[in-house]
N, C-alpha and C positions, 0 to 999 in steps of 0.2 A: 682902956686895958693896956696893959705893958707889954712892951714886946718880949717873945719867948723864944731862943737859940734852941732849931731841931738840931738834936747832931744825930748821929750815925750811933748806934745801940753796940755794944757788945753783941758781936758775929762770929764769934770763937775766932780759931788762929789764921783769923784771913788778916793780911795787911793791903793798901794798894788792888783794891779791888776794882773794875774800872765800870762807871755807870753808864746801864746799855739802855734803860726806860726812867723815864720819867711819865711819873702818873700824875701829878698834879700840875696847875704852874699859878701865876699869880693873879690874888680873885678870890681862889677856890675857897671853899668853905672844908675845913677836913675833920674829922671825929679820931679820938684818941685809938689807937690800934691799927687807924687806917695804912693801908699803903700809897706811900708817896714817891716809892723811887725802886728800879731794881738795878742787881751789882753784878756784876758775873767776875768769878774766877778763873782760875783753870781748872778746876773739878766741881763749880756748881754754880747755880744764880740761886739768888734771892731776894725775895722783897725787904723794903725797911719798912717798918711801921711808924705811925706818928709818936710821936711819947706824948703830945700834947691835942687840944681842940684847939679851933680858933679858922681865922681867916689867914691864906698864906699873902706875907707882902712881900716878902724879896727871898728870891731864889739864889743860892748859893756855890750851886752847883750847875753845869752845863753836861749834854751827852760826851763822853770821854772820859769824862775829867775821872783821875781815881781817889778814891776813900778807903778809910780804915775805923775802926772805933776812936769814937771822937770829934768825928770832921765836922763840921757843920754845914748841915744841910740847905736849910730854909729859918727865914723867919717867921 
């Protein structure tokens, strides 16, 4: 199976949003919707969901680091 780039979904006008959870890590088996990661703003969190299924092999992201729509998550 080929590898598939998770990125970060259209989250309306957030930019630089900084990741405060991580729900999965690598191993995991994840279904498409799931949540893999959460972001906090300055006026909200929220979950990212998967766009894809599959098993996760490498991790993209670390607790801090910040994201926007686009970034890439996980593989």
């Amino acid at each position: 199976m080929a590898l598939v780039e998770v990125k970060v979904p259209d989250i309306g006008d957030f930019k630089d949003v900084e990741v405060i959870e991580l729900l999965v890590k690598v191993g995991d088996t994840v279904k498409v919707e799931q949540s893999l990661s959460t972001v906090e703003s300055d006026k909200a969190s929220m979950e990212i969901p998967s766009s894809h299924a599959g098993v996760v092999k490498e991790m993209k992201v670390k607790l801090g680091d910040k994201v926007g729509e686009g970034s890439l998550l996980l593989m």
